[in-house]
C-alpha positions in Angstrom: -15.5 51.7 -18.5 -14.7 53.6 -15.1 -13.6 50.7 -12.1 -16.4 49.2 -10.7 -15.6 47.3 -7.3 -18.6 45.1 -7.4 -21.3 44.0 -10.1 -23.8 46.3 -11.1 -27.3 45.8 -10.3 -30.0 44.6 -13.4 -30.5 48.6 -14.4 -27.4 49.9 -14.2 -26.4 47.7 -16.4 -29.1 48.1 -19.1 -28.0 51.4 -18.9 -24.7 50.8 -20.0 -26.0 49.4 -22.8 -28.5 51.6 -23.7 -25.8 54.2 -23.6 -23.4 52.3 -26.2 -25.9 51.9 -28.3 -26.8 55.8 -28.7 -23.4 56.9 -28.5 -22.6 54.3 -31.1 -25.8 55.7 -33.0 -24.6 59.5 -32.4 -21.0 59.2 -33.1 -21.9 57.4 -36.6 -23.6 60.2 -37.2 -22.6 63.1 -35.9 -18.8 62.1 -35.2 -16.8 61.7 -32.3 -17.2 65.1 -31.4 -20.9 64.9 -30.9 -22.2 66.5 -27.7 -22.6 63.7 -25.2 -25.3 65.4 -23.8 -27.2 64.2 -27.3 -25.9 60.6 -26.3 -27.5 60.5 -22.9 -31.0 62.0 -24.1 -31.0 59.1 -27.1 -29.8 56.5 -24.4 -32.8 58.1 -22.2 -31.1 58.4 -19.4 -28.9 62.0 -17.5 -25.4 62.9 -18.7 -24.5 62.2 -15.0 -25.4 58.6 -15.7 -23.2 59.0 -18.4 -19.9 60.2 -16.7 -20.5 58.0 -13.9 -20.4 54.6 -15.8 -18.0 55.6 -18.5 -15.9 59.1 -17.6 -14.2 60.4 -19.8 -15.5 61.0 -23.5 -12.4 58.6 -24.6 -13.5 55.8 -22.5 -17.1 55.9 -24.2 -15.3 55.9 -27.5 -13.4 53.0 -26.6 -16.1 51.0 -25.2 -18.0 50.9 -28.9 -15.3 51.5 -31.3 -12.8 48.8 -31.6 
C-alpha cells in the first residue's frame, strides 16, 4: 500500500478493505488483468480512491495475493 505518514481515519480504512475484498473477488475471477475500474465499482467506492490508497495495479495485487 502507497506510504501513509499518519493513520488513516475509520473510513478510509474500511475502504481499504472494502477494496481488497473486490479486487480479491475480481481478480479470481476475471484475472489479474481485470479492469480496476470493475474493482472500485464492486468495492463501491471511485477508481481515484483506488490509486490513492494502493497506486499502482502491482501494489493492489500484492496486498491480497500472497
Amino acid at each position: 500500500m502507497a506510504a501513509q505518514s499518519k493513520a488513516l481515519r475509520r473510513d478510509a480504512r474500511d475502504n481499504v478493505a472494502k477494496l481488497r475484498a473486490a479486487a480479491l473477488e475480481v481478480f479470481t475471477a476475471k484475472g489479474l488483468g481485470a479492469p480496476l475500474e470493475e474493482t472500485a465499482k464492486a468495492a463501491g467506492v471511485s477508481v481515484g480512491t483506488l490509486y490513492n490508497r494502493f497506486g499502482p495495479r502491482e501494489a493492489l495485487i500484492d496486498s491480497v495475493i500472497p
